[in-house]
C-alpha positions in Angstrom: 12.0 31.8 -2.3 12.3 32.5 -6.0 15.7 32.1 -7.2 15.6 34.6 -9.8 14.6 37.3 -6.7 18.4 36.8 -5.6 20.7 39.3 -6.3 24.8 38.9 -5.8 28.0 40.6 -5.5 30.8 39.0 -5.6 34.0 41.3 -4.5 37.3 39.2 -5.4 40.1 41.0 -3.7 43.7 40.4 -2.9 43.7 38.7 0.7 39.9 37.9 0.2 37.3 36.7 -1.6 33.6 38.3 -0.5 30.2 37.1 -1.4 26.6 39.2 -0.3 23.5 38.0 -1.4 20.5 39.9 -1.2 16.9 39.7 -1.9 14.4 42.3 -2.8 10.7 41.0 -2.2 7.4 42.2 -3.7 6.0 45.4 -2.4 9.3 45.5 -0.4 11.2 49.1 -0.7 14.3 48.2 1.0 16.8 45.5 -0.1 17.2 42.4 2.3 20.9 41.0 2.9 20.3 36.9 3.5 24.0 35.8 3.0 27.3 37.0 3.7 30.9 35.3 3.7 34.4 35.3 3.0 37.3 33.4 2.3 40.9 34.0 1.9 42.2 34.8 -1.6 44.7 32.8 -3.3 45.8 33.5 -6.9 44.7 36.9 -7.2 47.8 39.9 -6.5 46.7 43.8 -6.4 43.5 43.1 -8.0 44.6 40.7 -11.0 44.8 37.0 -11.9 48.0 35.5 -11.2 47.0 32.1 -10.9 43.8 30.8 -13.0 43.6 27.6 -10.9 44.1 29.1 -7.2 41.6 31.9 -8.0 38.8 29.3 -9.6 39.5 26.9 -6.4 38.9 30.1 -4.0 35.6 31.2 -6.1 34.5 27.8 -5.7 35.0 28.0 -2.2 33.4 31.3 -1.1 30.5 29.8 -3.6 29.9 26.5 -1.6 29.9 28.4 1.5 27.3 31.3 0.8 25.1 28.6 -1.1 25.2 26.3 2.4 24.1 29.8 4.2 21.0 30.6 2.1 19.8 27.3 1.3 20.3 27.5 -2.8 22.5 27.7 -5.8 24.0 31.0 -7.0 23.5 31.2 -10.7 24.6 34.4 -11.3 26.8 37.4 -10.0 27.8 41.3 -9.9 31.6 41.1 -9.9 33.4 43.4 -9.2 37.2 44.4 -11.2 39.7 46.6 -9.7 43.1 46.5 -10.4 46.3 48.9 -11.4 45.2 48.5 -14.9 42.2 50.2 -15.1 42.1 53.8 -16.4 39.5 57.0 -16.9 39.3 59.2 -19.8 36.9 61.9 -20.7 35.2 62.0 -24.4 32.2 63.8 -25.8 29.7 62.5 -28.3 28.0 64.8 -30.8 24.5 63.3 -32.3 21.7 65.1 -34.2 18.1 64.3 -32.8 16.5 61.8 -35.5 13.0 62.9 -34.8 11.5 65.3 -37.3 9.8 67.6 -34.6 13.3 67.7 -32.7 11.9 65.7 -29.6 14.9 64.1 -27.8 13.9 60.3 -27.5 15.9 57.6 -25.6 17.1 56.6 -28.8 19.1 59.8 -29.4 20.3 59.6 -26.1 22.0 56.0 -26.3 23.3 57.2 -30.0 24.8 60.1 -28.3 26.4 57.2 -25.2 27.5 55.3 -28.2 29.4 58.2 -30.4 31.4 59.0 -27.2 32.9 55.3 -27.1 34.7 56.3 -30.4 37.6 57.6 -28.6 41.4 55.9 -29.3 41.3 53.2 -26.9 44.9 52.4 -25.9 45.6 49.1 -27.4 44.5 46.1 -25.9 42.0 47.9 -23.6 38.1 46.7 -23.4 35.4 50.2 -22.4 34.1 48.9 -18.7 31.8 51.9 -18.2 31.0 55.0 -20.2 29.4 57.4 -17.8 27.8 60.4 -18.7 28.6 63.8 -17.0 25.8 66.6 -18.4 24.5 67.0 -21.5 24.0 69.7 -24.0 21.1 70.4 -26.3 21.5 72.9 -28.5 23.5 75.6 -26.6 22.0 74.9 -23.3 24.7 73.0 -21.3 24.8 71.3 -17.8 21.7 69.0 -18.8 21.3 65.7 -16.4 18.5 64.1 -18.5 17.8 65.3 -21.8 15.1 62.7 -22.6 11.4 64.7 -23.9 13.7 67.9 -24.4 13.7 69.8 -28.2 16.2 70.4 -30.1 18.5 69.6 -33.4 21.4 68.7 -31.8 22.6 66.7 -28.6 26.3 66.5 -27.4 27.2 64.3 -24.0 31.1 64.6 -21.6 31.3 61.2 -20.6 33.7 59.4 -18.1 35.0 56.4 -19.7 36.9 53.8 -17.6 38.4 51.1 -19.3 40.7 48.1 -18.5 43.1 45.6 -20.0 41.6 43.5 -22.2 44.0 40.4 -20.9 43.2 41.0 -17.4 39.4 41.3 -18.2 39.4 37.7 -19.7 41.5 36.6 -16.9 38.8 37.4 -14.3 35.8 36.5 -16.6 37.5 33.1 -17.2 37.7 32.2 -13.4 34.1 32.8 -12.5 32.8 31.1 -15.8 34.7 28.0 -14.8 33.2 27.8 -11.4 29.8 27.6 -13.2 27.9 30.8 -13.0 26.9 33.5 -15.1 28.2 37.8 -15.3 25.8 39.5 -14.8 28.2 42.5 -15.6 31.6 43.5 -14.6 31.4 46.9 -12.0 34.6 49.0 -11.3 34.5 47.8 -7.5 35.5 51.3 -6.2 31.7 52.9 -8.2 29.9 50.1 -6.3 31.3 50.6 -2.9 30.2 54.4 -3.6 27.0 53.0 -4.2 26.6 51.4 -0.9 28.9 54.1 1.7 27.6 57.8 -0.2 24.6 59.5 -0.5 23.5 61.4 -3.1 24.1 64.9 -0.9 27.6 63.9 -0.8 27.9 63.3 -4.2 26.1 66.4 -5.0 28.4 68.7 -2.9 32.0 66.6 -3.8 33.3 64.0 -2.0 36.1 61.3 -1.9 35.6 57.7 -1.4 38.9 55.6 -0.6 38.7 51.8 -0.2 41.7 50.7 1.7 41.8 47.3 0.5 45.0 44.9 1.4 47.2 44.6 -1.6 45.9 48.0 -3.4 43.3 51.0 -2.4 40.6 52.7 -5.1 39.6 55.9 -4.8 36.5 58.0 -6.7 35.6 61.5 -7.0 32.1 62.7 -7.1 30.8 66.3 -7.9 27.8 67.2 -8.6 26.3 63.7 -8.9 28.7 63.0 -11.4 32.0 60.7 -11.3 34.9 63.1 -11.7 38.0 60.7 -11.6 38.9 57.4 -10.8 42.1 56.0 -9.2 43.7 52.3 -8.3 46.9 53.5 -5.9 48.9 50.4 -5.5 49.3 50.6 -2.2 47.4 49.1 0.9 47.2 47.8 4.2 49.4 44.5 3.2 52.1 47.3 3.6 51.1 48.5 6.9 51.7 44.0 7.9 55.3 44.5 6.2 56.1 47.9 7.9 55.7 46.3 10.8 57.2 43.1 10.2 60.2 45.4 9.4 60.0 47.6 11.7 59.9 45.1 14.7 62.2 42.6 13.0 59.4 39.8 13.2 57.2 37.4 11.4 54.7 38.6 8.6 51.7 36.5 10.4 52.7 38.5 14.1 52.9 41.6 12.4 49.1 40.4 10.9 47.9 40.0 14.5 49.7 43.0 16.0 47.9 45.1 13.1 44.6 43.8 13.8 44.4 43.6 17.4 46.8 47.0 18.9 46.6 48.8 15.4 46.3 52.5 15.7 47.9 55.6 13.5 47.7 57.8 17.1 51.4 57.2 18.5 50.2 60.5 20.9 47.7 57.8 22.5 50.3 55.9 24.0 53.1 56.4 26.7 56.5 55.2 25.7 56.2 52.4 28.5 53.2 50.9 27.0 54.5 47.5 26.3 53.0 44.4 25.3 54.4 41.1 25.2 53.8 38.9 21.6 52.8 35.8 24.0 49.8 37.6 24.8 49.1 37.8 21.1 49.7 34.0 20.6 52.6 34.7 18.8 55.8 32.6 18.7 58.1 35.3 19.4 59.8 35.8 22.8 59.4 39.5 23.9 57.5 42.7 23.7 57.1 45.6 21.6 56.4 49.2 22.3 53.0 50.1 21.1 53.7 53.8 20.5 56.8 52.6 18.2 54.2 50.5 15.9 51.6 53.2 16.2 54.8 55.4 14.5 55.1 53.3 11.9 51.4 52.5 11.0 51.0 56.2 11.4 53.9 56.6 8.6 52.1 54.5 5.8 48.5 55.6 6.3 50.4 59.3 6.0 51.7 58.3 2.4 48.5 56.4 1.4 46.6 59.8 2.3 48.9 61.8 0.6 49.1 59.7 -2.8 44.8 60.2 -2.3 46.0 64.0 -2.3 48.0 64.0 -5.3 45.5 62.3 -7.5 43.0 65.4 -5.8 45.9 68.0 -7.4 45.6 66.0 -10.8 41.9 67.4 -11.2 42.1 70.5 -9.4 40.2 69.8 -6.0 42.8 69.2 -3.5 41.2 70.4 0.2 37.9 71.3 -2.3 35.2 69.3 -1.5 33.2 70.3 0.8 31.8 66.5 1.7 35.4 65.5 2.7 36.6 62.2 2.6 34.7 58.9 3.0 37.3 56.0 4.7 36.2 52.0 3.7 37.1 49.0 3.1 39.5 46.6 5.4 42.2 49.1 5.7 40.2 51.8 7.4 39.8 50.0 10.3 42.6 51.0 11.8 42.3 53.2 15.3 42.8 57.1 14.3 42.5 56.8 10.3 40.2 59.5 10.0 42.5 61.9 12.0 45.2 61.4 9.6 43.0 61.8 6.8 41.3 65.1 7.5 44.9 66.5 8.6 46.5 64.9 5.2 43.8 65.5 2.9 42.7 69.0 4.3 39.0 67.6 4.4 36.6 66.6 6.7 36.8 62.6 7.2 34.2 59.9 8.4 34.2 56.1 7.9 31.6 54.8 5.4 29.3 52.4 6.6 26.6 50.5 4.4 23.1 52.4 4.1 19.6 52.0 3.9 20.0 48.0 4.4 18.1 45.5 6.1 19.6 42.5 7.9 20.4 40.0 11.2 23.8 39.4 9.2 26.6 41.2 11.7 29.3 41.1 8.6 27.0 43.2 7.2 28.0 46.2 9.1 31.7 45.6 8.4 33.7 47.8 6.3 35.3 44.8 4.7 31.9 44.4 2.8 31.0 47.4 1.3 32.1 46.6 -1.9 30.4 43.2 -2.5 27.1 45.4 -0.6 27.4 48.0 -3.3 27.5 45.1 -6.1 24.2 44.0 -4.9 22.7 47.6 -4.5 24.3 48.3 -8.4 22.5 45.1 -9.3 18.9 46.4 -7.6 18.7 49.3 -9.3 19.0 47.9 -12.8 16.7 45.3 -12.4 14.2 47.9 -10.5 14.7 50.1 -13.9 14.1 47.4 -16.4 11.3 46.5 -14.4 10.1 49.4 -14.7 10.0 49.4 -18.5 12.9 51.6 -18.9 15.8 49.9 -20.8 18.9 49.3 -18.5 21.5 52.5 -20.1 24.1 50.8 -22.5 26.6 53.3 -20.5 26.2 50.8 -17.5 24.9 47.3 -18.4 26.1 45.2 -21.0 29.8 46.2 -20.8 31.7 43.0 -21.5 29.4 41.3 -23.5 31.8 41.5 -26.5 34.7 40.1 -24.6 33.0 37.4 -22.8 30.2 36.0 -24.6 32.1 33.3 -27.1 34.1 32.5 -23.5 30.5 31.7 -21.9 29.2 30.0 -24.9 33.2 27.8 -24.9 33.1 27.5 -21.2 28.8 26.3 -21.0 30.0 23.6 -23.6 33.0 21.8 -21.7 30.8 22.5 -18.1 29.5 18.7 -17.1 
């Protein structure tokens, strides 16, 4: 098995560290998952570094254990950055065509990518993505791909999502000491979109929430194109200390009562519906009502839905997309989520499971794993475009090169 056929994702979260590796063979059309793990996260808090030595231990880790599943070294990696400091912006870029008969050429199109990235950056922010939205040639707007088109002049509205510089290194810094290579840095939330929506969602509009454990990412799609962008710092860690509250008992009880009785439907149960926490294995003498947690679960999903909502109001499509809501990551597993979502958010809800993927992997299925399953598909379909000649876009590929590469070239020289 060639090793440079591999393709992984690696998804470093808050409570855990994910790994997928998949492989695309010749003259195959569909991607092939052959490895999937996790591990608990240490050293990592709502989606940044807070301790370089805890994180590169747990990297290690997850690495050790996915290499033992498929047989061979990981050398590289998708990686995906979250995090409450990552923001959007929109910018335009204004080019005219170089050619003398006006032909629009790849060339123009990249210049065009590259004149929107001359925005103000905040300070101490590093461009992770510049996305382009339509295009305009001339005066004909609403262009998708302007490339063989004539004209003089070529403008482009790009999305451009950009994170702190600090934190950026942070990350980088942990997976270069554990030995491999970036192959690029993906906003985790666009990569679980690749792997949970298809593109008649994103055509009619449609919301993607990832309810991860310490913080939950959200995108907005319309039209094929990425409307906004959102890290709410909020997630189903707070469900574990509602609970723990709520019942006056210990986080890691409050962990297994989540997991194992968790619903957001209190109307399920009767108000006798008891259990006692010995049946959990849990040192606490006792029982709990389940309708009285189901209130308070119910409560949090409620707020988490409704901060979903208020970033909707910011761009004007509150209860307006006619695709509805898409529910993933760890925190939608909860019994009755997508009820409180469509009566929240106004839309019509599902879960988002991974598409279009071949495997005997069970994880693969789990909604944990979408995000390290979208790395992997993001990863595909560059290498399927340079493969096929076509140059991967500067707008996706390539976007930390200028923060990381001295880091690579320090970090290869100290590696034994």
């Amino acid at each position: 098995m060639p090793r440079d056929n591999l393709i992984t994702g690696l998804d470093i979260g808050s409570t855990a560290i994910r790994i997928v590796v998949g492989q695309k063979s010749k003259g195959e059309e569909k991607l092939k998952i052959i490895g999937a793990i996790e591990v608990p996260a240490q050293g990592i808090s709502k989606g940044v570094v807070t301790s370089v030595e805890d994180a590169v231990s747990s990297i290690s880790s997850s690495l050790e254990k996915v290499e033992r599943m498929i047989g061979q070294p990981i050398e590289h990696a998708w990686v995906g950055i979250s995090g409450s400091h990552i923001i959007d912006q929109e910018s335009k870029g204004v080019v005219a065509v170089s050619k003398a008969d006006g032909e629009i050429r790849e060339e123009d199109v990249e210049r065009v990518v590259e004149a929107a990235k001359a925005i103000a950056t905040p300070p101490n922010y590093e461009i992770l993505h510049v996305i382009p939205k339509s295009f305009t040639v001339d005066s004909q707007t609403g262009i998708k791909d302007p490339i063989g088109m004539n004209g003089i002049r070529l403008e482009v509205e790009t999305q451009i999502i950009q994170g702190l510089i600090s934190q950026i290194k942070n990350l980088t810094k942990c997976i270069y000491r554990t030995g491999i290579d970036i192959d690029d840095l993906v906003l985790s939330i666009l990569a679980t979109s690749e792997s949970v929506l298809t593109n008649r969602q994103k055509e009619l509009g449609v919301v993607v929430v990832n309810l991860g454990g310490a913080t939950s990412s959200m995108a907005v799609f319309e039209e094929n194109d990425v409307l906004h962008t959102a890290v709410l710092p909020v997630g189903s860690d707070y469900v574990t200390n509602d609970i723990a509250l709520g019942l006056k008992i210990s986080i890691d009880t409050a962990e297994k009562i989540k997991i194992r009785e968790g619903s957001c439907s209190p109307k399920e149960f009767r108000k006798n519906d008891y259990i006692k926490y010995s049946e959990l294995g849990a040192i606490e003498d006792g029982e709990f009502s389940q309708k009285e947690v189901a209130e308070i679960i119910e409560a949090r999903i409620e707020e988490i839905m409704e901060s979903v909502d208020k970033e909707l109001k910011k761009i004007g499509k509150s209860g307006m997309l006619p695709a509805g809501v898409v529910l993933t990551g760890g925190g939608a597993k909860l019994d009755g989520i997508v009820e409180v979502a469509k009566n929240v958010l106004r839309l019509p809800a599902s879960l988002g499971q991974p598409q279009e993927l071949v495997s005997n992997i069970g994880k693969v299925s789990d909604l944990s794993f979408t995000t390290a399953i979208g790395l992997v598909l993001w990863g595909s379909q560059l290498q399927d475009r340079g493969r096929r000649g076509g140059k991967i876009p500067s707008q996706i590929g390539g976007s930390i090169n200028n923060v990381t590469n001295q880091m690579k070239k320090w970090f290869r020289n100290i590696l034994p």
